[in-house]
N, C-alpha and C positions, 0 to 999 in steps of 0.2 A: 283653761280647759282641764278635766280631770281626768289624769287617765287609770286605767285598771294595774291594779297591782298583780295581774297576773295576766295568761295568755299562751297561745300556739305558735309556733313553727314555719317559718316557711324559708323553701332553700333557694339558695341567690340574696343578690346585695339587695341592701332595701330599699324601695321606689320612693320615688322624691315626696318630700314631708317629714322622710321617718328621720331617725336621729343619727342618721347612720353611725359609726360601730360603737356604740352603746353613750351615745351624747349628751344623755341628761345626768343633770347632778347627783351624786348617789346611787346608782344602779353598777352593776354588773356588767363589765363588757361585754357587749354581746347577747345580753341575756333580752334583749328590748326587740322584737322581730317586726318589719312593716306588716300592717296590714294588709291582705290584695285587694282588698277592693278600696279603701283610700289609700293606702301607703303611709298613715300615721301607726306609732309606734304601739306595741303592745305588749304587756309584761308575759312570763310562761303561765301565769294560771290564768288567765284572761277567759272569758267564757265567748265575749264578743267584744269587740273595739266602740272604746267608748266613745271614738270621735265618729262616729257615723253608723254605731248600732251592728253592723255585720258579724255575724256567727263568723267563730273562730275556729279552726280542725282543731284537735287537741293534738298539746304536746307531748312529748313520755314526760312522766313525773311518776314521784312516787303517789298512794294511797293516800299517807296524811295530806301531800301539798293540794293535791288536786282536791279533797274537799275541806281544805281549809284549817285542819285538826294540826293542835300541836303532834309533833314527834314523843310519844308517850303511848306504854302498854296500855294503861290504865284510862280508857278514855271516858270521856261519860258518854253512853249512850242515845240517852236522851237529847245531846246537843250533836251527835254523829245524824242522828233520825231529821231534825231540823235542818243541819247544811244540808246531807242528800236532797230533802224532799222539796227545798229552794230554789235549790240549780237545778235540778232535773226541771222543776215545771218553767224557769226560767229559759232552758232548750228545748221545749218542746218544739220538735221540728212543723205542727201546725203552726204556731205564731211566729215562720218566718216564710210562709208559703208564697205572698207577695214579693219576694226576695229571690224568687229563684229556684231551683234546684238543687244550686251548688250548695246555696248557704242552708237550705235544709237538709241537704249530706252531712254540712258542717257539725249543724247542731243534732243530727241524729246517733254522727258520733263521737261526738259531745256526751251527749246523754247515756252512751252505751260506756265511755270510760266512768263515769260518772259511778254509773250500777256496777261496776266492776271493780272500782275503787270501794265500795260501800259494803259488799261482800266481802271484802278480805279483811275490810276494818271491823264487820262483823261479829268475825269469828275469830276465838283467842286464839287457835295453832295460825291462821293464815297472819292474821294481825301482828303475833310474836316472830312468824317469820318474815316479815316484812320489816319490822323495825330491828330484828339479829342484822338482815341482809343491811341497812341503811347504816347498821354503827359496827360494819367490818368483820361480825361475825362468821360463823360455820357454826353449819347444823352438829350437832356432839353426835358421837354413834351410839350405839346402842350398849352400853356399860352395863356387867354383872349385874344382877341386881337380884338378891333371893326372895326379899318379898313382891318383884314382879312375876318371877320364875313359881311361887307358889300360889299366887294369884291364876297362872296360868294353868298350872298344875289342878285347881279345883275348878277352873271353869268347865278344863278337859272333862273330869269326872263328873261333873252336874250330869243329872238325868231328868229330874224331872223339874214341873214348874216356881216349885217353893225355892228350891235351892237355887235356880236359875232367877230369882226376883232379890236376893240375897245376895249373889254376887255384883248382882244388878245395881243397888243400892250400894254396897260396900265401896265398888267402883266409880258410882259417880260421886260419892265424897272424896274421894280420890283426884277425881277431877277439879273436883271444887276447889280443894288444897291446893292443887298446880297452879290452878289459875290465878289464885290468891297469894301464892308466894312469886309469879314471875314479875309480876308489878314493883316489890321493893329489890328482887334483884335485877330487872331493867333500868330501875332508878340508880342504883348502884353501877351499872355498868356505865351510865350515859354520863355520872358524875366524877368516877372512878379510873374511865379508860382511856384507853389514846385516840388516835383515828384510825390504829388498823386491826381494829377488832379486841385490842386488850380489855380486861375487866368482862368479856361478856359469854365466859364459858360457865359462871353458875347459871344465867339466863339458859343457855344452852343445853344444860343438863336436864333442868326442870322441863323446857319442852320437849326433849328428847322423851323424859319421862312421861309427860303427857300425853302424846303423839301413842306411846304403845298402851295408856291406863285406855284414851278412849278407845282406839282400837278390839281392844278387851270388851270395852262395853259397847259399842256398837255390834261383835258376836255376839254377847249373851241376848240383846237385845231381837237379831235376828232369831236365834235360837228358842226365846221365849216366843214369838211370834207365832213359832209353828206347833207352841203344844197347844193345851184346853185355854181357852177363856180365862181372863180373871176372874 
């Protein structure tokens, strides 16, 4: 029989079948939960139990595990877009309608972690805070910084549209930068540190930096918004 290398949650001991506390070879104590509706075993990322097909509740996981992604800033897009848009149509709570109710709750919120997981891998602040959070980190505070503070300093002053498209662009090369430097220093921490956060305060500083560059440009952004036309 094959079963899924991943899967959900359920509390109480495990109904007869399952392995109870974690009994197959190589796995994780614990980590293996009965299924309810047969009571064979299932791993945390499991979508549905492979020995009778039933929609699984999800379980907490983080973002990378739940769609499959190494633990890595730098991920490739293009294969983030293909696991979401796999498992999602593989939950579709229609193709478990014959099933019940419960099992199309299952998979509805299945598929809601699913889109939830894929927004935050989406986006490089929620994605970098998610994997700071994962290797022990803390968010950095907001540190001196005089070419943020004169960054700031001209946006205040912009009046009109030219100047406001000027910061505009300035800023998102800026962003560009962040983004492109948190990647070798995430590699650096995940290679570098310990398990309770050490190595991943340059990570930390960079998003911290980020965090107030886009900030910056999503104001000029509104700002320009509301003058003339391009």
């Amino acid at each position: 029989m094959t079963r899924s290398k991943s899967g959900p949650p359920k509390s109480g001991p495990p109904k007869a079948g399952s392995s109870g506390s974690g009994g197959i070879s190589g796995t994780i104590p614990g980590d293996l939960e009965g299924c309810g509706t047969c009571g064979r075993p299932v791993a945390p990322r499991a979508l549905f139990c492979h020995a009778c097909g039933a929609a699984q509740p999800p379980r907490p996981l983080d973002p990378f595990t739940r769609l499959g992604m190494e633990r890595r800033f730098d991920i490739d897009p293009e294969q983030l877009a293909r696991q979401h848009a796999g498992f999602t149509r593989a939950m579709d709570p229609q193709r478990f309608t014959a099933r019940g109710p419960r099992q199309q709750a299952n998979a509805k919120a299945q598929a809601e972690a699913l889109n939830e997981a894929y927004e935050v891998l989406r986006d490089p602040i929620r994605r970098a805070h998610a994997l700071l959070s994962l290797l022990g980190g803390v968010p950095a505070g907001n540190e001196e910084d005089e070419e943020i503070a004169d960054l700031q300093a001209r946006l205040e002053r912009a009046q009109d549209a030219g100047e406001l498209d000027r910061i505009g662009l300035d800023l998102g090369q800026r962003v560009e930068a962040c983004i492109k430097y948190l990647a070798p220093a995430f590699r650096k921490a995940q290679s570098d540190g310990g398990p309770d956060g050490h190595g991943t305060d340059g990570a930390a500083r960079i998003l911290a930096r980020l965090e107030r560059l886009e900030a910056m440009a999503a104001e000029a952004r509104t700002r320009r918004t509301g003058l003339a036309p391009r």
